[in-house]
C-alpha positions in Angstrom: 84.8 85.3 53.5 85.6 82.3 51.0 88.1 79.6 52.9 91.8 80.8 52.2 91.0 84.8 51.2 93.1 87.3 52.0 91.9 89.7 54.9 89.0 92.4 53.9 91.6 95.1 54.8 94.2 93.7 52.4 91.6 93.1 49.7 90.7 96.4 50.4 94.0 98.1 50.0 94.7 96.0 47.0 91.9 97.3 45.2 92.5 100.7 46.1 95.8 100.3 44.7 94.3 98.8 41.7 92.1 102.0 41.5 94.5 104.4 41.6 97.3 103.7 38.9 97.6 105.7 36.2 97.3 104.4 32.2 100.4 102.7 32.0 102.2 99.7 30.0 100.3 97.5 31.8 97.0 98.3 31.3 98.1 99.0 27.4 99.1 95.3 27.5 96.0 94.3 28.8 94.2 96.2 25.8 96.0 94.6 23.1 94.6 91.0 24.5 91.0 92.7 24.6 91.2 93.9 21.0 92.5 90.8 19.7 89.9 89.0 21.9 87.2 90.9 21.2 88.3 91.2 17.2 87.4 87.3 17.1 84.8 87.4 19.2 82.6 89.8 17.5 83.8 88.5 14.4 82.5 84.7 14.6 79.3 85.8 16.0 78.8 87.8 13.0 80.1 85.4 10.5 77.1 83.0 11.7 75.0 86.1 10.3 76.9 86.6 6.9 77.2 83.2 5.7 73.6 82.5 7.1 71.7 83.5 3.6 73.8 81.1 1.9 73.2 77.8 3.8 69.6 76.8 2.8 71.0 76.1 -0.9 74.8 75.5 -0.1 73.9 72.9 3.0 70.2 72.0 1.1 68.5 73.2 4.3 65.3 75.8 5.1 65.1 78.6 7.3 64.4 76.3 10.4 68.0 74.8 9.7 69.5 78.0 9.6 67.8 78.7 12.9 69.5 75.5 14.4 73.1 76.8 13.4 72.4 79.8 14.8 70.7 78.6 18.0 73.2 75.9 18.4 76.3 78.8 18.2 73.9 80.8 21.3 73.5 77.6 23.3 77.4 76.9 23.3 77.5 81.0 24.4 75.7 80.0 27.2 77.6 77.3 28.2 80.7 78.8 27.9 79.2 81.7 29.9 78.3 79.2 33.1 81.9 77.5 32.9 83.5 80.6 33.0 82.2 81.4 36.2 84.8 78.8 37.2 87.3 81.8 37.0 86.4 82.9 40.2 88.2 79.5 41.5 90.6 79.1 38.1 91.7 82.6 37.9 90.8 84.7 35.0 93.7 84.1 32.7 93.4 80.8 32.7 89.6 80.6 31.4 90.3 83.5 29.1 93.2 81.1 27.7 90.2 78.1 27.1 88.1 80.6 25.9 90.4 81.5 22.7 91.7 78.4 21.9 88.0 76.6 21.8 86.8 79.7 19.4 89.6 80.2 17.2 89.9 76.4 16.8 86.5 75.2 16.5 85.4 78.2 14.2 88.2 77.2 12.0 86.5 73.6 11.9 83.0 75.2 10.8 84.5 75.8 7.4 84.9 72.1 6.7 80.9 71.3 7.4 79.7 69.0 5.2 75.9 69.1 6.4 73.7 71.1 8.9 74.3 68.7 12.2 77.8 68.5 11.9 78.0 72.5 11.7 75.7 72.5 14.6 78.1 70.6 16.7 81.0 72.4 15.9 79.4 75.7 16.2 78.3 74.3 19.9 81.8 74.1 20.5 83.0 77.6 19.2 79.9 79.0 21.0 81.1 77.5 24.3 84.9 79.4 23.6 82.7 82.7 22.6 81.3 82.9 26.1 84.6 81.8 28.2 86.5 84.6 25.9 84.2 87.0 26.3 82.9 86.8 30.2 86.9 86.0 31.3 87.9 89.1 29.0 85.0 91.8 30.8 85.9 90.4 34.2 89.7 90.6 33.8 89.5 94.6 32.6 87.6 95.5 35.1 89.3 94.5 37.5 92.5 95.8 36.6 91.6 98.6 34.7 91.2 101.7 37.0 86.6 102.6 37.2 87.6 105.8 35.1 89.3 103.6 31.8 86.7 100.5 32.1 84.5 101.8 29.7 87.7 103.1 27.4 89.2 99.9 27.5 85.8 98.2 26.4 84.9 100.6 24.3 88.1 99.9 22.5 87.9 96.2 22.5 84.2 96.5 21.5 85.3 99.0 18.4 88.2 97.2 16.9 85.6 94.2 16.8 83.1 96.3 15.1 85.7 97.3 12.6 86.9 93.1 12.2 83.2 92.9 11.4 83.3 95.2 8.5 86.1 93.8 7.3 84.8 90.1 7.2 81.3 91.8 5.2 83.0 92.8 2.9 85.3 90.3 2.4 81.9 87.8 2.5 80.9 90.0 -0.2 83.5 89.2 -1.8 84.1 85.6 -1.9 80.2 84.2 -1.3 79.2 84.7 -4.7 82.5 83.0 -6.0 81.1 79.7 -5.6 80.2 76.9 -3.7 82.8 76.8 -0.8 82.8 80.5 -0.4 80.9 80.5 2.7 83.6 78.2 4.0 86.0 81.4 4.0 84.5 83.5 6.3 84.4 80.5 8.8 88.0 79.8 8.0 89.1 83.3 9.2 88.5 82.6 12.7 91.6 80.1 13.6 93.5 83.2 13.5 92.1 83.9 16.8 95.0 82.1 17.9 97.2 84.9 17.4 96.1 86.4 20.7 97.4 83.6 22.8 100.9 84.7 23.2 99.7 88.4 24.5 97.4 86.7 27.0 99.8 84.2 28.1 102.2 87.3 28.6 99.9 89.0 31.1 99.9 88.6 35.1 96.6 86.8 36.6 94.4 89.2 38.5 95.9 90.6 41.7 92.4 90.8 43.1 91.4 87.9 42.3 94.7 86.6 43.7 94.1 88.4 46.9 90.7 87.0 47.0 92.0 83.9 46.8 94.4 84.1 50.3 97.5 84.1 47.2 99.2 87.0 48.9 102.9 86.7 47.9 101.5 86.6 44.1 99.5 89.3 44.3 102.1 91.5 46.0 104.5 90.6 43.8 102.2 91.2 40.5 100.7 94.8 41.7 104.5 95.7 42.8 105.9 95.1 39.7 103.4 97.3 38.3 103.7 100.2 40.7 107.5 100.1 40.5 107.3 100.3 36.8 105.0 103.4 36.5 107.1 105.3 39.4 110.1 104.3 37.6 109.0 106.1 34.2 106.8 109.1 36.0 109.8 110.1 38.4 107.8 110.1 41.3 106.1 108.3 44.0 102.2 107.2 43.0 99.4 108.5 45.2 98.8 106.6 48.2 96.2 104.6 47.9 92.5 105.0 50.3 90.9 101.6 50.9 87.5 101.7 50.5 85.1 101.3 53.9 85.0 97.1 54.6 81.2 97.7 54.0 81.8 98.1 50.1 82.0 94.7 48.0 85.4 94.1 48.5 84.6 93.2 51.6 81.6 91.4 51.2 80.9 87.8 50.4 81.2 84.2 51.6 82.1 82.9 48.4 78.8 80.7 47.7 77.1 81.8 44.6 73.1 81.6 46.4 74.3 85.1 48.2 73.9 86.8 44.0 70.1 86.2 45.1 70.2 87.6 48.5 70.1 91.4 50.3 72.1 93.4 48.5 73.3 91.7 45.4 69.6 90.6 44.6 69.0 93.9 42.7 72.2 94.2 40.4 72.0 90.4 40.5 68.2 90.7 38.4 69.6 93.7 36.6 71.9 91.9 34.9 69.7 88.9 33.9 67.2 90.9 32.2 69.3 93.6 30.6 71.3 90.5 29.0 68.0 89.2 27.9 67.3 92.2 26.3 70.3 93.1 24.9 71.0 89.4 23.7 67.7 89.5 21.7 68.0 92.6 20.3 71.3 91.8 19.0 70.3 88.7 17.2 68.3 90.4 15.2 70.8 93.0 14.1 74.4 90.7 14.0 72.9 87.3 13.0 69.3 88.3 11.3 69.7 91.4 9.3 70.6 89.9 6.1 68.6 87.1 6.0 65.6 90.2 6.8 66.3 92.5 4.2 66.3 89.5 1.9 62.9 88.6 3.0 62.3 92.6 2.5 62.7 92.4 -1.7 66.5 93.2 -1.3 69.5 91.3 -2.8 71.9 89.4 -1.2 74.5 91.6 -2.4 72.5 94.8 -1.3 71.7 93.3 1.8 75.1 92.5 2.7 76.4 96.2 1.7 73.8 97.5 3.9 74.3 95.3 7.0 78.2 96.6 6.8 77.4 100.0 6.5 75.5 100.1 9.4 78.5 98.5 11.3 80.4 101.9 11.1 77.3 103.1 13.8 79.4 100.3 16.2 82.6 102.0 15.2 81.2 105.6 15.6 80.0 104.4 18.5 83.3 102.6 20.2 84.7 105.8 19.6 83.0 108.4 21.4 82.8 106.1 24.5 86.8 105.4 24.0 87.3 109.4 23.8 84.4 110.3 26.3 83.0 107.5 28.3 84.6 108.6 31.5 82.6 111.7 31.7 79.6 109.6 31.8 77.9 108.4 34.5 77.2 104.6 33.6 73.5 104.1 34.2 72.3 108.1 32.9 73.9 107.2 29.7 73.0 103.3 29.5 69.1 104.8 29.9 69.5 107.2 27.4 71.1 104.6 24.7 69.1 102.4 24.8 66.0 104.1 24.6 67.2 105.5 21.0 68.0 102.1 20.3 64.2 101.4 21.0 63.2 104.2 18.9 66.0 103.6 15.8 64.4 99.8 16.7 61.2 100.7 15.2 62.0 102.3 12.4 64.6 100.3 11.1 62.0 97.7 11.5 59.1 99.5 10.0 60.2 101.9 7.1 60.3 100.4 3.4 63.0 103.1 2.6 66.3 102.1 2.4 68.2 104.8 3.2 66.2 105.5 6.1 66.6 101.5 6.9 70.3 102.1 6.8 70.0 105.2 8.7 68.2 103.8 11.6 70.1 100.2 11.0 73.4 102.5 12.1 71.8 104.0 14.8 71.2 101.1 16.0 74.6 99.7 16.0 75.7 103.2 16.8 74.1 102.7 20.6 75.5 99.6 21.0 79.1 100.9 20.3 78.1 103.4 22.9 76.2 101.2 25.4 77.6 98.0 25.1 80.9 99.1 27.0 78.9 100.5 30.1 76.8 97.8 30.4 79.8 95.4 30.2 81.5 97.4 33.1 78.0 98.0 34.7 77.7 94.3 35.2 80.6 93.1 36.3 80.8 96.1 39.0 77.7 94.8 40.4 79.8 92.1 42.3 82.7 91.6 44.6 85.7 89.9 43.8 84.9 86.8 44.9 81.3 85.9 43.1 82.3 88.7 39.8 82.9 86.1 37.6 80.1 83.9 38.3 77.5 86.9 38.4 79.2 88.1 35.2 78.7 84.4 34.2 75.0 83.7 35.1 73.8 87.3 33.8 75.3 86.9 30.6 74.2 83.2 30.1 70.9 83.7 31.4 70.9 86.2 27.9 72.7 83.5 25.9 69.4 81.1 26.6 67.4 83.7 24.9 69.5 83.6 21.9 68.6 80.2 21.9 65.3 80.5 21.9 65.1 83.6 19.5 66.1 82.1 16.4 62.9 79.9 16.5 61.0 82.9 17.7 62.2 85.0 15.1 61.7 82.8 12.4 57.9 81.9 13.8 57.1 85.9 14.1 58.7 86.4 10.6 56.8 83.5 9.1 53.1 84.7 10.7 53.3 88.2 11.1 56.3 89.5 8.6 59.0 91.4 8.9 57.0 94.7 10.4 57.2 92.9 14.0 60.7 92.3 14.1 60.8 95.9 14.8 58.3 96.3 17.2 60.1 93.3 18.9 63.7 95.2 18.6 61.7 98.2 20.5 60.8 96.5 23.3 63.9 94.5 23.9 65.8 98.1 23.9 63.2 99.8 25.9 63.3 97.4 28.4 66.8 98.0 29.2 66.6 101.6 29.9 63.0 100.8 31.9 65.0 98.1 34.5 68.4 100.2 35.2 66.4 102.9 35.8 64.3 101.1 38.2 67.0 98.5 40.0 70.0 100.3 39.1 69.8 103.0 41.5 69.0 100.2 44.4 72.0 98.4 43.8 74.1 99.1 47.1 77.4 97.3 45.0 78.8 98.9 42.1 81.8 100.1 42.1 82.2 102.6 39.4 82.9 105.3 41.4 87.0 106.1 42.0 88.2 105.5 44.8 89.6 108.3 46.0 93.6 108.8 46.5 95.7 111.4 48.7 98.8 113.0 47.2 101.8 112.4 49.3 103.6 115.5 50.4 106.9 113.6 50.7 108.1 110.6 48.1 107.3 107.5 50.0 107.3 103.8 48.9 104.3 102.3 47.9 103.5 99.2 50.3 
């Protein structure tokens, strides 16, 4: 137990209580921050993508520079992903704060480049806000969403970023061929990230984190003020809650970040690092490379472009049947089954010359990822206890940021010696994988959490304690 915790038993309880609120104002507050975050988010990373055919003649670079701006943006990702494992001793609110001021601000600086380096260094910078924003934001949902809404509340967040990305294809199909500067634009629409500041600013830290952290007073008096509010506007008294055994990861832990590799967290701990592998690669090559491959395929930039956004509505489709339906399914059946017709779609978006099946598969693509991405995002983070979830959440997920680094160079070698056939077979494995390792280490995972804990009716009105 980490030097000034709270007791198991009132970690315990505090989850429990956590656990068993109903959707309330709270949580809907909660999901305004993770749209806006998540809007941004999404958004910058697939600006890099849209302005990306446009930079070899705009910024007089080659394909290896383009790889550098993109690489550069993954680097900061992972980066940003490390440092905000520092939430764990910050708080979440705080590096979620970091997280959108460095992306909003910086990826409204890419849009005054004036050469390749200096938009590498910037988009180093907006990378770094990318990962903060996005680990802080995962972390801080599930921990106060209830195990039953996590993947709603993602799935949401992850869908209202899909539909930002539509919005900014077309609107880079709209300015890009204006001239010179219109790559600029699609850069420029980032500072409004800053609009999300106020709704996260408004929000209450973490009251497990803060009852990880021995903060007591401020947890009870966060988690009250939520309880009192939901029993004020249901009329009655909220179940009482059933602390899980002291076994479960609530109670586990010393705090020190070698125990991710050791007994039971080892499993969910290498989980995690190679289904972000996976998953990071595989969505390179749909959010940042597509354009720049069916250019290379004999299509226009202005086809391309229409293409890449209609396959963004999969994300959307996606988002929404895991928003209306995620909760009746079980996290690792339906992240195996996902991903492996990600693998498939993989293939034959990567191998057909027909565009309408290219778009077909291209959406199906993006149509499992709207599905899956949610439940991997809670299946992650509920691989941890309170006290190392953010810095798990944080190496896994920047551990897969290090491949994005890599990839562009990769991609651009393989596309350069063997064409644009082996993207696809390299899509397929990179979504195959993913089903292949949760089906073998998820199940041995002893920590995650996704399961409700359960709650008792009480037969007479009683104050919550």
């Amino acid at each position: 137990m980490p030097t000034g915790s709270a007791p198991p038993h009132y970690r315990a309880l505090t989850a429990a209580r956590l656990d068993r609120l109903p959707y309330g104002p709270f949580h809907r507050r909660v999901l305004v921050c993770a749209v806006v975050a998540f809007l941004f988010e999404v958004g910058d990373q697939t600006a890099a993508g849209m302005v990306a055919p446009s930079l070899p003649e705009r910024l007089h670079t080659n394909l290896d520079g383009v790889a550098f701006v993109i690489s550069s943006m993954y680097l900061g990702l992972l980066v940003g992903s490390i440092i905000a494992g520092r939430g764990d001793r910050y708080g979440r609110r705080q590096m979620l704060t970091w997280g959108i001021v460095l992306m909003s601000v910086f990826s409204g600086l890419s849009s005054l480049s004036v050469n390749v380096p200096m938009l590498v260094g910037i988009r180093f910078i907006a990378g770094i806000g990318l990962g903060l924003t996005y680990i802080s934001m995962i972390v801080y949902l599930a921990e106060v969403f209830p195990p039953r809404r996590r993947a709603f509340g993602l799935g949401l967040g992850i869908g209202c970023g899909a539909v930002g990305s539509i919005g900014l294809t077309h609107l880079a199909r709209a300015v890009i061929p204006m001239g010179e500067n219109g790559w600029r634009v699609i850069f420029a629409v980032g500072i409004l990230g800053l609009i999300a500041l106020p709704a996260i600013r408004a929000i209450p830290e973490s009251p497990r984190w803060l009852a990880a952290e021995g903060r007591e007073d401020e947890a009870e008096a966060v988690l009250g003020a939520i309880e009192r509010d939901l029993e004020r506007r249901k009329g009655a008294p909220l179940p009482v809650p059933v602390p899980a055994p002291l076994e479960t990861p609530e109670a586990e832990g010393d705090g020190g970040p070698g125990e991710l590799f050791r007994g039971r967290l080892l499993f969910g701990m290498v989980m995690v690092m190679i289904v972000w592998v996976c998953h990071s690669l595989g969505m390179q090559i749909m959010n940042s490379w597509t354009p720049s491959l069916l250019g290379l395929r004999g299509f226009t930039p202005d086809e391309a472009l229409s293409m890449s956004s209609t396959m963004l509505y999969g994300t959307v489709l996606g988002s929404t049947v895991t928003v209306l339906f995620g909760h009746r399914f079980p996290r690792r059946a339906a992240i195996v089954g996902f991903m492996s017709v990600a693998a498939v779609a993989m293939a034959v978006f990567g191998l057909s010359t027909n565009q309408v099946a290219i778009v077909l598969a291209g959406a199906v693509v993006q149509f499992t990822v709207g599905t899956g991405l949610p439940m991997i995002a809670a299946y992650a983070a509920e691989q941890f206890p309170t006290d190392l979830r953010a810095r798990g959440s944080g190496i896994g997920y920047s551990v897969g940021r290090l491949t994005n680094v890599i990839a562009p160079f990769t991609i651009a070698s393989v596309l350069g010696a063997l064409g644009t056939n082996a993207i696809g077979w390299l899509g397929f494995l990179a979504w195959g994988l993913i089903s292949v390792v949760v089906l073998a280490l998820g199940g041995r995972s002893a920590t995650a959490i996704h399961k409700p804990v359960p709650t008792v009716e009480p037969e007479a009105p009683a104050a919550v304690g």
